[in-house]
C-alpha positions as CSV (number, residue, x, y, z in Angstrom):
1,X,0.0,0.0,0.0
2,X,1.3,3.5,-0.9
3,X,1.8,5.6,2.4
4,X,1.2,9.3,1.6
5,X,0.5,10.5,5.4
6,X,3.1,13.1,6.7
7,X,2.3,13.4,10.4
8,X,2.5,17.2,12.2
9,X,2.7,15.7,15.3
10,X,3.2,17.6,19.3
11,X,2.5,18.1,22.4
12,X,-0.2,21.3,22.4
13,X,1.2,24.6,22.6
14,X,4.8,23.0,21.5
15,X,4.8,24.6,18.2
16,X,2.2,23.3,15.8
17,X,1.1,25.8,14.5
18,X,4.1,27.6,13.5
19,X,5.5,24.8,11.6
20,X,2.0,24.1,9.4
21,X,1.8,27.9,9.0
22,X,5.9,27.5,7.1
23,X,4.7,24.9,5.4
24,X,1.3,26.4,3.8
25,X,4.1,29.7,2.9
26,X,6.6,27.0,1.4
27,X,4.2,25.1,-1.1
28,X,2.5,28.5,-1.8
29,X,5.6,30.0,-3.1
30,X,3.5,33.6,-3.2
31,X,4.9,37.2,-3.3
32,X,3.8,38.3,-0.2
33,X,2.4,35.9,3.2
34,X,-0.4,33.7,3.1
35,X,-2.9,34.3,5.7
36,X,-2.5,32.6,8.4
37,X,-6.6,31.7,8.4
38,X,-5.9,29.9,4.5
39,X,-2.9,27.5,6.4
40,X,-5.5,24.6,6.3
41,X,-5.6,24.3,2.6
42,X,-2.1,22.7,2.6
43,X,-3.1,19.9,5.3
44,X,-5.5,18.5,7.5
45,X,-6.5,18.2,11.1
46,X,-7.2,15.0,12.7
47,X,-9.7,16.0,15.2
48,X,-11.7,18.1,13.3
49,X,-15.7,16.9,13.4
50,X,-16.0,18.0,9.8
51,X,-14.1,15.7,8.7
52,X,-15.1,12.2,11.1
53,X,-19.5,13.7,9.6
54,X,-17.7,13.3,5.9
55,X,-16.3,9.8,6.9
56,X,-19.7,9.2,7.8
57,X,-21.2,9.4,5.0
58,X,-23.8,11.8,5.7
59,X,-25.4,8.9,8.6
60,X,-26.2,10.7,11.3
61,X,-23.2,9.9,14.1
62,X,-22.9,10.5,18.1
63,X,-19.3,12.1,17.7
64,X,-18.9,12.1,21.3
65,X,-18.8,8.5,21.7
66,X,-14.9,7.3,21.5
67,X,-15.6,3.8,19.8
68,X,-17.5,5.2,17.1
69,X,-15.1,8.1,16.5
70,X,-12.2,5.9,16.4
71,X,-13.9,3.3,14.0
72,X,-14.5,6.4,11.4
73,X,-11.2,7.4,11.8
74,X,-9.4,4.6,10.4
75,X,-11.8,5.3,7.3
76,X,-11.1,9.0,7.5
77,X,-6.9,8.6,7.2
78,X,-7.4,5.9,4.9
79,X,-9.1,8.1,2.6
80,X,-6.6,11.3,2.8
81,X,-3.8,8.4,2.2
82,X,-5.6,7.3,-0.7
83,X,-6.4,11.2,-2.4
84,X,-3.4,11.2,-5.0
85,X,-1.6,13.7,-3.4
86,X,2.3,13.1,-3.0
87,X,2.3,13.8,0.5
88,X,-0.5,14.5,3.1
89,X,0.3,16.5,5.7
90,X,-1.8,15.6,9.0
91,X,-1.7,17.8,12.4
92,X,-1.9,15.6,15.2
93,X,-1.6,16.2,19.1
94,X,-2.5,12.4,19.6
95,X,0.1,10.4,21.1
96,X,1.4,8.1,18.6
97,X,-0.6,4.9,20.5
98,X,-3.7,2.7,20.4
99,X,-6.7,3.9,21.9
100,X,-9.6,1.3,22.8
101,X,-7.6,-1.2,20.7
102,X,-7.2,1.6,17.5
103,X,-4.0,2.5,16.1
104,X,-4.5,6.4,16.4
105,X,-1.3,6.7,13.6
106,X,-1.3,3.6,11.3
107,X,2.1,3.0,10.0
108,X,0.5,1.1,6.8
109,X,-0.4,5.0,6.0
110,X,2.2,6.5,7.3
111,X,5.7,8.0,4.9
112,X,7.2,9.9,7.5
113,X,6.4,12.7,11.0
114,X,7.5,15.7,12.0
115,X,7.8,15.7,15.7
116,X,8.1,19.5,17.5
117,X,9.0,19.3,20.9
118,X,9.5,21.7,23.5
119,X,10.7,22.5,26.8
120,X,7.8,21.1,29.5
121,X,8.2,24.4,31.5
122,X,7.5,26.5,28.8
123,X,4.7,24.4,27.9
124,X,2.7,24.7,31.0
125,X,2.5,28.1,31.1
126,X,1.1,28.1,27.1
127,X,-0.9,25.2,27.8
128,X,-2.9,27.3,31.0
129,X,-3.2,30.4,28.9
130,X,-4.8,28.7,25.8
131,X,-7.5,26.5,27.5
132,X,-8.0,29.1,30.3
133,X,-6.5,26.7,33.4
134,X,-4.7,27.5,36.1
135,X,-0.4,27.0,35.8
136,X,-1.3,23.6,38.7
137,X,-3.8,22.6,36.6
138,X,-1.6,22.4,33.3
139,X,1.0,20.7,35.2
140,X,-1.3,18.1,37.2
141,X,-2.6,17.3,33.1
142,X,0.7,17.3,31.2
143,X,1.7,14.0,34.6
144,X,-1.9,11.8,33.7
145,X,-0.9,9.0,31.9
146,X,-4.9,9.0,31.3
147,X,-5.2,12.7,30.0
148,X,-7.1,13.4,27.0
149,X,-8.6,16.4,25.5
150,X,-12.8,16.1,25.5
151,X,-14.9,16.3,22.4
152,X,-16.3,19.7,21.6
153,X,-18.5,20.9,18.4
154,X,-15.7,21.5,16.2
155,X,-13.1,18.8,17.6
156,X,-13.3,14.9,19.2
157,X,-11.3,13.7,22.0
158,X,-7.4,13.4,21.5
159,X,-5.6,11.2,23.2
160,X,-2.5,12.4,24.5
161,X,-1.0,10.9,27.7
162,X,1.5,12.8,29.9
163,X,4.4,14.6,28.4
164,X,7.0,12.3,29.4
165,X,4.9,9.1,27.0
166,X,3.9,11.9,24.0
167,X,6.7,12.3,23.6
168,X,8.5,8.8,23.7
169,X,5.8,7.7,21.5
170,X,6.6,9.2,18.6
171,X,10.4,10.6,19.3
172,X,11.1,6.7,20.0
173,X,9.3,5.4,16.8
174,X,11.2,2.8,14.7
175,X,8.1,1.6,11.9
176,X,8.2,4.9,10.5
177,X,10.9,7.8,9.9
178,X,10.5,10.7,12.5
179,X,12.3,14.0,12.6
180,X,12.6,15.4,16.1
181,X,13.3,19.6,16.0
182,X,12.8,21.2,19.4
183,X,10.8,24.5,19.3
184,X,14.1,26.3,20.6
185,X,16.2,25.0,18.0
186,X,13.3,26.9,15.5
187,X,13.8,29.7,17.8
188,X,17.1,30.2,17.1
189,X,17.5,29.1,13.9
190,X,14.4,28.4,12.1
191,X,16.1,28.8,8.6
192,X,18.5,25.5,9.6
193,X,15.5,24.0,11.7
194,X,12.9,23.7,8.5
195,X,15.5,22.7,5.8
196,X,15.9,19.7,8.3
197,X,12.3,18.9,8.4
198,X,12.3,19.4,4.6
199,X,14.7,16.8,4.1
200,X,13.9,14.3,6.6
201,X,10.6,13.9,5.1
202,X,11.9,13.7,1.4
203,X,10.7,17.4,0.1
204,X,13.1,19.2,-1.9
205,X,14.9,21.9,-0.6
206,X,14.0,25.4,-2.7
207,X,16.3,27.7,-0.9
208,X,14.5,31.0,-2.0
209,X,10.9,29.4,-1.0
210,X,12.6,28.7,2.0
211,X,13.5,32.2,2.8
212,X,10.4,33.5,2.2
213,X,8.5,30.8,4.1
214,X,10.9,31.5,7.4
215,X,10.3,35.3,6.6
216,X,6.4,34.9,6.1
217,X,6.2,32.9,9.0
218,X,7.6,34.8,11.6
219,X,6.2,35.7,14.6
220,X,6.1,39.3,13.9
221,X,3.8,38.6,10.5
222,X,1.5,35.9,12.3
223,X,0.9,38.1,15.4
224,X,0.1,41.5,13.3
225,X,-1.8,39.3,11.3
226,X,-4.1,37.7,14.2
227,X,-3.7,41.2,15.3
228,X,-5.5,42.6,12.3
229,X,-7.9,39.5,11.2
230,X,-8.1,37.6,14.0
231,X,-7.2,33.7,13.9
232,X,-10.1,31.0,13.9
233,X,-7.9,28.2,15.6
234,X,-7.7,30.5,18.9
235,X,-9.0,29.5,22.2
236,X,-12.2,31.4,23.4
237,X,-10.4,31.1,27.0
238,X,-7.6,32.9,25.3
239,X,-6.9,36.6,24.4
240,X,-4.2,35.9,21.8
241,X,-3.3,32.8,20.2
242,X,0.1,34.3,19.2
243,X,1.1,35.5,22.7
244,X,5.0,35.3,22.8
245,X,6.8,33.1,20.8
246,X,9.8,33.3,23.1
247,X,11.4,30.3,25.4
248,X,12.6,30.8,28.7
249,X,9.6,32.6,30.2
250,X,8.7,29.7,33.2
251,X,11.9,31.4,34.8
252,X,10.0,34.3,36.0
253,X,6.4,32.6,35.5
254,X,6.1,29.7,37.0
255,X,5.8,29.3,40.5
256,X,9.1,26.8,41.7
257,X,7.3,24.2,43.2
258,X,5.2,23.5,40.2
259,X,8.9,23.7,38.1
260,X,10.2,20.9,40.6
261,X,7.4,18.9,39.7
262,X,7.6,19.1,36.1
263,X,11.3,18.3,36.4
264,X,10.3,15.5,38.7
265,X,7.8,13.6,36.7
266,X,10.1,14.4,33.3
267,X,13.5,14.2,34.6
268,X,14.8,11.7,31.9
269,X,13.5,13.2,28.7
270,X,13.9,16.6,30.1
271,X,17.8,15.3,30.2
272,X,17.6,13.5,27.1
273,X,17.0,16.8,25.1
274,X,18.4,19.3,26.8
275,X,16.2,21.2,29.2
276,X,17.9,20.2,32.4
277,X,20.8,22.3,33.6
């Protein structure tokens, strides 16, 4: 079976956004930035309830039941595998597991993933500030081994896990070709950081799209332009979607006991990349 499925795969708030917005820019190729609201039309999103009511058929379908939702998603990825495109890019935040028995990310449809990760600490405090939580709350989530995110009218449940296992799940995958880029890395050298990505996953490298993708995806353009038009993936719990796009900001944010914890429960992949000092 041809495998066409490029997974966008991260922890929320880790970066996902940033990358599919370089990527729409890159394939693009225009004159001046794509708005960040048109980003979709390069890829897809596996939660969105649009697309689990088309796998349906048009049957009418309780979307907040799990069983059903993962049986039509099989049919769903199968179907965006199967469109003809080259490649198929696929945001996920879903750990890279089974759920009730369902491979969430089927490596028979599966060419490569694009794994963004990013510091814990950092994480927390984007995570609170996006779905409204307090900075415990975040943490107490990001150590469930259990935690999902619910079904809502535009989105079903995603399972995610604690940090620590997201991120073993894919960054330890062995069926399937993963690239691994940590969000600082982008940070500090996003021209270097795509190129990788671009290459891992077998795109050819056009360095003049490049520049202009890095350029028309910086966090200057995306914020004036949320700024100016608003962005439809923001959290109603949230006043900007775009808020910082810096690291380092737990150090004066986050209260030190809840940075102990986080250290705690992710001490060896916290190590493993980086992020302990």
């Amino acid at each position: 079976m041809r495998k066409s499925i490029v997974w966008l795969a991260s922890y929320p708030k880790s970066g996902n956004t940033w990358t599919r917005i370089f990527l729409a820019n890159y394939f693009a190729n225009e004159d001046k930035p794509l708005s960040i609201n048109a980003a979709d039309r390069f890829g897809f999103g596996d939660a969105a309830v649009g697309l689990y009511r088309k796998a349906a058929g048009g049957r009418p379908v309780d979307l907040g039941d799990k069983r059903v939702v993962l049986a039509l998603r099989g049919r769903l990825l199968s179907a965006i595998n199967g469109n003809g495109a080259s490649f198929n890019f696929v945001k996920t935040h879903n750990a890279n597991t089974q759920a009730f028995g369902a491979e969430l990310i089927p490596p028979q449809l599966t060419h490569a993933a694009v794994y963004i990760l990013r510091n814990p600490l950092d994480v927390a405090l984007s995570v609170a500030r996006h779905f409204g939580t307090s900075h415990e709350q975040a943490v107490g989530s990001m150590g469930r081994r259990d935690h999902v995110i619910g079904s809502t009218d535009k989105q079903v449940t995603q399972y995610l896990g604690s940090w620590s296992d997201h991120v073993s799940s894919w960054s330890g995958e062995r069926r399937f070709p993963v690239a691994v880029l940590r969000y600082e890395d982008m940070l500090a050298n996003p021209r270097e950081s795509f190129r990788k990505m671009l290459h891992q996953v077998g795109l050819p490298v056009d360095e003049g799209r490049l520049d202009k993708a890095v350029r028309y995806s910086s966090f200057e353009e995306v914020s004036q332009q949320e700024a100016q038009d608003g962005f439809k993936e923001s959290s109603e719990r949230s006043e900007r979607f775009f808020a910082s796009g810096k690291s380092g900001q737990w150090e004066t944010e986050l209260a030190p006991e809840l940075a102990k914890t986080i250290r705690r429960q992710h001490r060896k992949l916290m190590k493993k990349y980086g992020y302990l000092e």
